[in-house]
MMTF fields as JSON, N, C-alpha, C and O atoms, coordinates in Angstrom:
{
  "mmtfVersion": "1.0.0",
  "mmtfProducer": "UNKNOWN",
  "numBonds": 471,
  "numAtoms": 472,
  "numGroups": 118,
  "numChains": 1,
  "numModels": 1,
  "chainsPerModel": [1],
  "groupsPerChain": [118],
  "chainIdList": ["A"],
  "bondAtomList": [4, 2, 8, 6, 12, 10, 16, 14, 20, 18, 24, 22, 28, 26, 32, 30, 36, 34, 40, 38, 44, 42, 48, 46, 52, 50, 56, 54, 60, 58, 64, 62, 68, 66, 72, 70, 76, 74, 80, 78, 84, 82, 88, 86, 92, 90, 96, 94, 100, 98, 104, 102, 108, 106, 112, 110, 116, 114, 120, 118, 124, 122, 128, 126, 132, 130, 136, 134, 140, 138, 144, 142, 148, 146, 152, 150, 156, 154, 160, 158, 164, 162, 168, 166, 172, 170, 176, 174, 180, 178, 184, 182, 188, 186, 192, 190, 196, 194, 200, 198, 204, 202, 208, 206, 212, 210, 216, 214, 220, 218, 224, 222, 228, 226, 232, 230, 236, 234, 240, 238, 244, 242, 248, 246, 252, 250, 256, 254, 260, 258, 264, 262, 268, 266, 272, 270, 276, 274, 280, 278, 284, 282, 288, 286, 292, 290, 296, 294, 300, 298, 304, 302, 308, 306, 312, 310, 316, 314, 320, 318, 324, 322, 328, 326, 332, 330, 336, 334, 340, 338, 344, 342, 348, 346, 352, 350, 356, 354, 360, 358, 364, 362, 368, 366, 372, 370, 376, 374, 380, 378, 384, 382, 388, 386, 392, 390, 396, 394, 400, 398, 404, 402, 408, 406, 412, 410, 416, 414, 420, 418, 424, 422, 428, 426, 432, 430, 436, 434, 440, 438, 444, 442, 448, 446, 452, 450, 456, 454, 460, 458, 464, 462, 468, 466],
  "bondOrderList": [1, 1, 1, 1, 1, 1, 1, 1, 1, 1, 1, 1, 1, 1, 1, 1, 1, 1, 1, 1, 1, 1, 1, 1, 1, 1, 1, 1, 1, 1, 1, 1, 1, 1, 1, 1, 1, 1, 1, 1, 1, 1, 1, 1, 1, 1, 1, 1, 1, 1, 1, 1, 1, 1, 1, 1, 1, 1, 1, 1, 1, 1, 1, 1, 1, 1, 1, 1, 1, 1, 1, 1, 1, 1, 1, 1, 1, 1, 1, 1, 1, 1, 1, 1, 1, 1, 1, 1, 1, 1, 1, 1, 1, 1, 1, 1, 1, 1, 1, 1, 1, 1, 1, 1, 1, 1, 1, 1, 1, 1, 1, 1, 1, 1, 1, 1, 1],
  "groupList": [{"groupName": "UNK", "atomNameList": ["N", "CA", "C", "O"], "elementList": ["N", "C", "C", "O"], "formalChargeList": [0, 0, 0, 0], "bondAtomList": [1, 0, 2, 1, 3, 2], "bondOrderList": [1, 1, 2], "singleLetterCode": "X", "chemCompType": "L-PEPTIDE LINKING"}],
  "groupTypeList": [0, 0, 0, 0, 0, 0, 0, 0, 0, 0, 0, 0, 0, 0, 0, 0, 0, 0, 0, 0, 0, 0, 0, 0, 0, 0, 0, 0, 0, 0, 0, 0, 0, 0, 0, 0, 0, 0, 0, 0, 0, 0, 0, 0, 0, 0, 0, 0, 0, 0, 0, 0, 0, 0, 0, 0, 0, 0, 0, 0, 0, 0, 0, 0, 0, 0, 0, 0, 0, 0, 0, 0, 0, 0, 0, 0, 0, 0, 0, 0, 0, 0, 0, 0, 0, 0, 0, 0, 0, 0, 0, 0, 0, 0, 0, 0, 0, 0, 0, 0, 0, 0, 0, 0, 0, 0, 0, 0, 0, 0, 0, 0, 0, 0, 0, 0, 0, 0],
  "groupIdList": [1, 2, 3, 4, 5, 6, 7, 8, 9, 10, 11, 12, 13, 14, 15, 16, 17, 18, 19, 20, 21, 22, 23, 24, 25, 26, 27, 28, 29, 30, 31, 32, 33, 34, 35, 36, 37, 38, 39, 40, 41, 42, 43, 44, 45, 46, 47, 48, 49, 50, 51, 52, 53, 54, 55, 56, 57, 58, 59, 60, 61, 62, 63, 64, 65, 66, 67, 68, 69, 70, 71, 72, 73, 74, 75, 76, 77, 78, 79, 80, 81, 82, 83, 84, 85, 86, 87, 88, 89, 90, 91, 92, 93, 94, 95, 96, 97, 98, 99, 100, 101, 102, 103, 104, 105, 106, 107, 108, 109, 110, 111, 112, 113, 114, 115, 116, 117, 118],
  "secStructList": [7, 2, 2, 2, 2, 2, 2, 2, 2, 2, 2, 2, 2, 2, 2, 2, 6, 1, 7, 7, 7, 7, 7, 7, 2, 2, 2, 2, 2, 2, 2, 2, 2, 2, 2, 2, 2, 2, 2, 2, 2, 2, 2, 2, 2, 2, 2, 2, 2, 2, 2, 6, 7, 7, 7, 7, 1, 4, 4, 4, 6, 6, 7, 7, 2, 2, 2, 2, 2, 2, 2, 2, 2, 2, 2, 2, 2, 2, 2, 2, 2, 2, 2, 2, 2, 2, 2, 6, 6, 7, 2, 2, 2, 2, 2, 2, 2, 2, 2, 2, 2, 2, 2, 2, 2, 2, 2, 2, 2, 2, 2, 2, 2, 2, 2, 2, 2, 7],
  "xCoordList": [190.449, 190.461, 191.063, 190.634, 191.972, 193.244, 191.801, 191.589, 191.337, 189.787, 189.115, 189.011, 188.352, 187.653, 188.186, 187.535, 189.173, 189.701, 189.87, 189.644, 190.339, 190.54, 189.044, 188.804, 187.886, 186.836, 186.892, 187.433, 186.527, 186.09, 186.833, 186.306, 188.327, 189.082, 188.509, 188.365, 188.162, 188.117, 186.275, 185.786, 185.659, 184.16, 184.088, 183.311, 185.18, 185.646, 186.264, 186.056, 186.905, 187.826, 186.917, 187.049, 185.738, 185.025, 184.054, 183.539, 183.341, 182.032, 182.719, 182.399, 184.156, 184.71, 185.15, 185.171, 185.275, 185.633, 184.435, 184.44, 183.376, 182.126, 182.114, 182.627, 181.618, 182.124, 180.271, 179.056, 181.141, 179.784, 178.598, 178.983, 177.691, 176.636, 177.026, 177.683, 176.004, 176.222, 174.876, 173.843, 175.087, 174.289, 173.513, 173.992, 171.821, 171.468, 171.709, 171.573, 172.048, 171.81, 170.987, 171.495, 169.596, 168.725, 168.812, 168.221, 169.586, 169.474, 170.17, 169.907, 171.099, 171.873, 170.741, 170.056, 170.598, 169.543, 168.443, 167.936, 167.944, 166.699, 167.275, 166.699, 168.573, 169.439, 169.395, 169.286, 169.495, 169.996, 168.212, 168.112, 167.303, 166.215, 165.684, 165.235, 165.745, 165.235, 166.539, 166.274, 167.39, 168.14, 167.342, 166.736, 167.509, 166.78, 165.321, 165.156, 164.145, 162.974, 163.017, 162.091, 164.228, 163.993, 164.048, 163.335, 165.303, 165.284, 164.577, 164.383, 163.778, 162.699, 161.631, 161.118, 160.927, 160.245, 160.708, 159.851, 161.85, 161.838, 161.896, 161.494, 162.366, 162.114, 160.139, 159.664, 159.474, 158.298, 157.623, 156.881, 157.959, 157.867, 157.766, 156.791, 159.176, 159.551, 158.818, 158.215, 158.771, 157.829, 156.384, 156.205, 155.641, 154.663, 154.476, 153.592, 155.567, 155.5, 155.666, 155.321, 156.314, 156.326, 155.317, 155.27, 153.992, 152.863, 152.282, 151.453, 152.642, 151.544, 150.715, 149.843, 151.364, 150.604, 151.282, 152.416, 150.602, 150.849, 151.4, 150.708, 152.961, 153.637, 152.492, 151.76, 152.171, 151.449, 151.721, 151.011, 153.298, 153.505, 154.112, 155.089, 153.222, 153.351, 155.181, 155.566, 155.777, 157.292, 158.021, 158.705, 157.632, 158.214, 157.144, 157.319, 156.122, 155.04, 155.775, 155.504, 156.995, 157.508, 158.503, 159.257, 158.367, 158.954, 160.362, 160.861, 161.031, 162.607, 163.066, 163.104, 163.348, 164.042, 165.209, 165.235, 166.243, 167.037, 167.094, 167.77, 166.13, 165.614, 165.258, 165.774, 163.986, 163.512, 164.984, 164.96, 165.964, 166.709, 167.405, 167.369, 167.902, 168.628, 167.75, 168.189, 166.331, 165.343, 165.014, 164.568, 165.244, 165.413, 166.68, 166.558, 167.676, 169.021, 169.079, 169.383, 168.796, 168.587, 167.563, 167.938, 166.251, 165.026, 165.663, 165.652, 166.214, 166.503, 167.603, 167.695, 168.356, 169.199, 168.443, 168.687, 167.573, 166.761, 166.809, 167.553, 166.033, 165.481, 166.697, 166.724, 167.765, 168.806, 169.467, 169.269, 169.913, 169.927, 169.448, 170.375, 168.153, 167.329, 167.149, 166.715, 167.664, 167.833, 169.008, 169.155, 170.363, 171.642, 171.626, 172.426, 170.755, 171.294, 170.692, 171.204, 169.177, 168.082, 168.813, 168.526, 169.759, 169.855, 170.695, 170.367, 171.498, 172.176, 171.43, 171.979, 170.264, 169.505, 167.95, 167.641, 167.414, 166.224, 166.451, 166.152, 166.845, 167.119, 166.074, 166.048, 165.258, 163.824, 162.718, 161.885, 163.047, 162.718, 163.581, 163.017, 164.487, 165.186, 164.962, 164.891, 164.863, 164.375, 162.995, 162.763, 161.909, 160.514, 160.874, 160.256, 161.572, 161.819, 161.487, 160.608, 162.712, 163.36, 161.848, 161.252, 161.41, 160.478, 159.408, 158.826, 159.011, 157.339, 157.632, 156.815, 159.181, 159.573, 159.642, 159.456, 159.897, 160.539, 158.851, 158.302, 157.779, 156.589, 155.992, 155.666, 155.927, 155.07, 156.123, 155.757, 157.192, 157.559, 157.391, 158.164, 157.085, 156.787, 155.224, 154.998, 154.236, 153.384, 152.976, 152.134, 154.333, 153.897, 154.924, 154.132, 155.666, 156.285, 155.165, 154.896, 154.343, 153.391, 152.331, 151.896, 152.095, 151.003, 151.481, 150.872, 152.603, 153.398, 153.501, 153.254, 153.958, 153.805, 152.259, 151.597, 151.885, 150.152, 150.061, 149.964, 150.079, 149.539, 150.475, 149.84, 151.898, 152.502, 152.088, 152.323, 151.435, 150.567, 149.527, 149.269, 148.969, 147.723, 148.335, 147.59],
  "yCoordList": [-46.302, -45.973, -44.589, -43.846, -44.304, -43.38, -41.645, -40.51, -42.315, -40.968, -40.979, -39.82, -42.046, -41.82, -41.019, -40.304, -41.241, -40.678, -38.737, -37.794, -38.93, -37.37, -36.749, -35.818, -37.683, -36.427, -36.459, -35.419, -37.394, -37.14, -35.777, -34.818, -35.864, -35.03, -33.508, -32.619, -33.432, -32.299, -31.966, -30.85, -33.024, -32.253, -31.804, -30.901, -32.576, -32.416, -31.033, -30.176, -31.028, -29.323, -27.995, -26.973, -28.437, -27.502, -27.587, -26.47, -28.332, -27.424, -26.692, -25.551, -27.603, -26.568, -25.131, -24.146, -24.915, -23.229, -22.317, -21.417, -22.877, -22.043, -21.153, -21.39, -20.355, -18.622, -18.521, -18.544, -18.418, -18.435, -17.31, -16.141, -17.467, -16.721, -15.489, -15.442, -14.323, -12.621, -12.515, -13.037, -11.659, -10.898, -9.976, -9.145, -10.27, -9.527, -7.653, -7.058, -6.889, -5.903, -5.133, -4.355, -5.438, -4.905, -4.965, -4.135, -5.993, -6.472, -5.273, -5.067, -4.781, -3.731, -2.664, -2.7, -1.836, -0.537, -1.428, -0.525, -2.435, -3.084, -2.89, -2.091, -3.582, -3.596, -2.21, -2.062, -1.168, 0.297, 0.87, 1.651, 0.482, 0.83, 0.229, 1.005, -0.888, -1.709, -1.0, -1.148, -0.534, 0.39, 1.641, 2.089, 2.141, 3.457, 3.482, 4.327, 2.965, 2.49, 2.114, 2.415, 1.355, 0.737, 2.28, 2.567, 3.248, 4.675, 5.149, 5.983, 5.33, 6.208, 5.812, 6.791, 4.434, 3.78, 4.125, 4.366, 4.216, 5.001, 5.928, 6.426, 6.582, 8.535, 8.828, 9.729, 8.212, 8.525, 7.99, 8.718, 6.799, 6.461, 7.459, 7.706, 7.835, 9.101, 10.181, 10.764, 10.581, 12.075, 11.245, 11.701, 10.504, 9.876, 10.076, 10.833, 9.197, 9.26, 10.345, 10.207, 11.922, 12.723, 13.347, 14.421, 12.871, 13.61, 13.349, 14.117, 12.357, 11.83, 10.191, 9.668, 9.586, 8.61, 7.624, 7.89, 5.983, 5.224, 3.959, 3.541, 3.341, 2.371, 1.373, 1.386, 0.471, -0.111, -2.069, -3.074, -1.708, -3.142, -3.262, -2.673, -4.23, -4.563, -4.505, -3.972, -5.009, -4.916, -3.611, -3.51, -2.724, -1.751, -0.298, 0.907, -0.986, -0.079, 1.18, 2.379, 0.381, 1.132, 2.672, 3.326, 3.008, 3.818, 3.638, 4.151, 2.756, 2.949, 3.163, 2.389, 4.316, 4.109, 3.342, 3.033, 3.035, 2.141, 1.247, 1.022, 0.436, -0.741, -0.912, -1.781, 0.075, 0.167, 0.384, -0.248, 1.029, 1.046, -0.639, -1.288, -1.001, -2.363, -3.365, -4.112, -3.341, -4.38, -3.869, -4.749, -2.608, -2.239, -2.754, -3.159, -2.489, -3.127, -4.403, -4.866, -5.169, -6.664, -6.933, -7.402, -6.543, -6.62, -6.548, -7.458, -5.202, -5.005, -5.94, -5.782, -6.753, -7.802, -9.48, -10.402, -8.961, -10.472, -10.542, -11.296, -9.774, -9.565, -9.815, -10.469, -9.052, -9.046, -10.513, -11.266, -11.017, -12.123, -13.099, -13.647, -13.557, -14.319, -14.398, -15.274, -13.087, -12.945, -13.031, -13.304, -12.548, -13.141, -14.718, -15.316, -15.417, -16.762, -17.346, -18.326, -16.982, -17.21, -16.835, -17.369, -15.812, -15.035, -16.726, -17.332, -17.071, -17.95, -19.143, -19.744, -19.313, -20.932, -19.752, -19.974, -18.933, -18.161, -16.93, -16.207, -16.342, -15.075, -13.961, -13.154, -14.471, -13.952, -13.679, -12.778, -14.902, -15.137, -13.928, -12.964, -14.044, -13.075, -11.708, -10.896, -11.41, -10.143, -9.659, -8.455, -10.766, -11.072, -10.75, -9.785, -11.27, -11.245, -9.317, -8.545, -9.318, -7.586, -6.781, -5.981, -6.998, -6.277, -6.103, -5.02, -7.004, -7.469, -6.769, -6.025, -7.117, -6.361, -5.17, -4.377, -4.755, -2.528, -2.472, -1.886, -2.929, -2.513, -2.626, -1.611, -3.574, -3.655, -2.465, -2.14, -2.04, -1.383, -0.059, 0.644, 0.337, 1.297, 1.791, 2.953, 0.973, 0.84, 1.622, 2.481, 0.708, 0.847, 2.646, 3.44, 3.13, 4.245, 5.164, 5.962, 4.741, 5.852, 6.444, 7.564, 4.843, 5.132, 6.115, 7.144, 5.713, 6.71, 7.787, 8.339, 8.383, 10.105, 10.311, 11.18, 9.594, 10.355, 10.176, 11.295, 9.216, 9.621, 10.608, 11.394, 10.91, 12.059, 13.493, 14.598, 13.24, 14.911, 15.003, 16.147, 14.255, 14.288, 14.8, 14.911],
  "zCoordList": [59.97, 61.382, 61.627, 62.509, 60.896, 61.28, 60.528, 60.954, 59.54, 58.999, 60.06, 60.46, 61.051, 61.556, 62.818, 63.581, 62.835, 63.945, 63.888, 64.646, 62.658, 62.271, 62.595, 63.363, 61.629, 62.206, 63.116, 63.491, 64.334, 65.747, 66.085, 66.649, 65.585, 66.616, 66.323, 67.162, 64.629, 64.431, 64.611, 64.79, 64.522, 65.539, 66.692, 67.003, 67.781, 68.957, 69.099, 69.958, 68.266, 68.305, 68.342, 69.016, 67.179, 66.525, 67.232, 67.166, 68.009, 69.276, 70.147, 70.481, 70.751, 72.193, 70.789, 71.528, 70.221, 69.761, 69.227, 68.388, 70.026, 69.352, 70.538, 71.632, 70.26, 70.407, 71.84, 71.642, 73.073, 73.906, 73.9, 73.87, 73.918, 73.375, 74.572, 75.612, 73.546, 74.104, 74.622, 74.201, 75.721, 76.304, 75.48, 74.707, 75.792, 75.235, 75.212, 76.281, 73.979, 74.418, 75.477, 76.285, 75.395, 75.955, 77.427, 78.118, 77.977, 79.244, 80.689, 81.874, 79.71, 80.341, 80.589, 81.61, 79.735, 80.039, 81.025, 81.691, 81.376, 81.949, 83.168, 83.905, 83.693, 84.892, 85.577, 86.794, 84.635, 84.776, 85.346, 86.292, 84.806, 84.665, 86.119, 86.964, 86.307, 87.651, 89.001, 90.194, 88.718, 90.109, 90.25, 91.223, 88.907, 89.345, 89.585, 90.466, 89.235, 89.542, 90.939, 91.692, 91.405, 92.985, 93.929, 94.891, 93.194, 94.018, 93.694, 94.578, 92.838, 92.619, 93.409, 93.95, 93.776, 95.044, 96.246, 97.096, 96.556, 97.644, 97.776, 98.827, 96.9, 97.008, 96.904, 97.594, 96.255, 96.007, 97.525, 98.185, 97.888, 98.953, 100.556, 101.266, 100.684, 101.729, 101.446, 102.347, 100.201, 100.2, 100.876, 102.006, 100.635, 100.832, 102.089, 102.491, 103.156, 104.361, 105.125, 106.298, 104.637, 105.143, 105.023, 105.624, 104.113, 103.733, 104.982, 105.47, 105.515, 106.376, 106.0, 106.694, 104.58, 104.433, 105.067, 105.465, 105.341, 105.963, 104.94, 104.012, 105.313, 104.121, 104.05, 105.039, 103.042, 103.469, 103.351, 103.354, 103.251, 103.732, 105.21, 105.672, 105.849, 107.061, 107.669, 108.71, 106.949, 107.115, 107.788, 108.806, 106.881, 107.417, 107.919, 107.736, 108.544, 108.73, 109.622, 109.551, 110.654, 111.903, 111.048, 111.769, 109.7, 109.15, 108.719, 107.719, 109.683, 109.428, 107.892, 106.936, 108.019, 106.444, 105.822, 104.631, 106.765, 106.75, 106.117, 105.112, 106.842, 106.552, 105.522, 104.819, 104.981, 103.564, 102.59, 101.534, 102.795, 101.576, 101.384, 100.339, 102.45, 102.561, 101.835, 100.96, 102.292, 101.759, 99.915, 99.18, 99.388, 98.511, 97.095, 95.939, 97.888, 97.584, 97.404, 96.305, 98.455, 98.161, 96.831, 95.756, 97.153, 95.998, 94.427, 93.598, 94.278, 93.161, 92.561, 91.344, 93.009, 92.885, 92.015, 91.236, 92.788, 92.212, 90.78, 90.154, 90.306, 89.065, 88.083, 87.041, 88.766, 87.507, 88.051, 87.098, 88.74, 89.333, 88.409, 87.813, 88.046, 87.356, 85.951, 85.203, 85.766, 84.336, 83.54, 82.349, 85.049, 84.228, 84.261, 83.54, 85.06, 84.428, 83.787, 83.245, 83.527, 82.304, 80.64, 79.569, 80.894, 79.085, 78.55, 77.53, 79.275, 78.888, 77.966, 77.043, 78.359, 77.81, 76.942, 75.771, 77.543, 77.204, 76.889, 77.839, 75.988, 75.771, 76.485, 77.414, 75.432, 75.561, 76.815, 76.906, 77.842, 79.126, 79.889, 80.407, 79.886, 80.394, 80.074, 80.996, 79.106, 78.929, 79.342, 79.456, 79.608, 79.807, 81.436, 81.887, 82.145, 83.456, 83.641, 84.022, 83.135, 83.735, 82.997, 83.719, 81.834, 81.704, 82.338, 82.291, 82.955, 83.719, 85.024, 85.566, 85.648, 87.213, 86.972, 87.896, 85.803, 85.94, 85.593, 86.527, 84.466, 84.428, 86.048, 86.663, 86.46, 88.156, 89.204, 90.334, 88.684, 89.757, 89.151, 89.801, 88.679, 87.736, 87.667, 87.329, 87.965, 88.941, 89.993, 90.252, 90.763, 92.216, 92.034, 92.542, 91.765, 91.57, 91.726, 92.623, 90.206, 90.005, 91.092, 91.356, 91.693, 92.905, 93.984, 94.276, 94.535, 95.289, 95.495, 96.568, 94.316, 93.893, 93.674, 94.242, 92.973, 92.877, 94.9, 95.405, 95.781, 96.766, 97.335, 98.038, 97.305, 98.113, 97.417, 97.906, 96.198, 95.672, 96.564, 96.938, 96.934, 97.987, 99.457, 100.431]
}
């Protein structure tokens, strides 16, 4: 009784001291990458609108720029949002997250500036 007891205690000991999993490297530069991508959407954005082109989501058709940065700020939150609590169980998912959002915004970036060259 007095053995069986010892293992329990010491399997018991030995999961609580396992060492909680790390953040992926990659996840940081993605975080860093999806802020600046969100300012770069709006900077590509504003030149746009001073060209004369029209936003073309209904939301903020009325120009306010304000607005667009706040709704910006919030946006860019998500992503990393979803992915800090995905790395924990899906590494990989998580990194899948931030990659697929900076590629589609990255995207929409490009469209931007090609239309404020126009």
């Amino acid at each position: 009784m007095v053995a069986l007891s010892c293992i329990l205690f010491s399997t018991l000991t030995a999961s609580a001291q396992t060492a909680p999993p790390k953040r992926p490297a990659l996840l940081i530069p993605l975080y860093v990458s999806q802020v600046a991508l969100q300012g770069a959407d709006l900077h590509s954005t504003f030149r746009a609108l001073d060209r004369g082109h029209v936003e073309a989501n209904p939301m903020f058709r009325d120009g306010d720029r304000s607005k667009m940065i706040g709704a910006k700020i919030a946006v860019a939150t998500v992503p990393v949002l979803i992915a800090e609590r995905l790395w924990k169980k899906n590494r990989a998912a998580a990194i899948a997250v931030m990659v697929t959002t900076n590629a589609a915004l990255s995207l929409a970036v490009a469209n931007n500036y090609r239309l404020a060259r126009r």
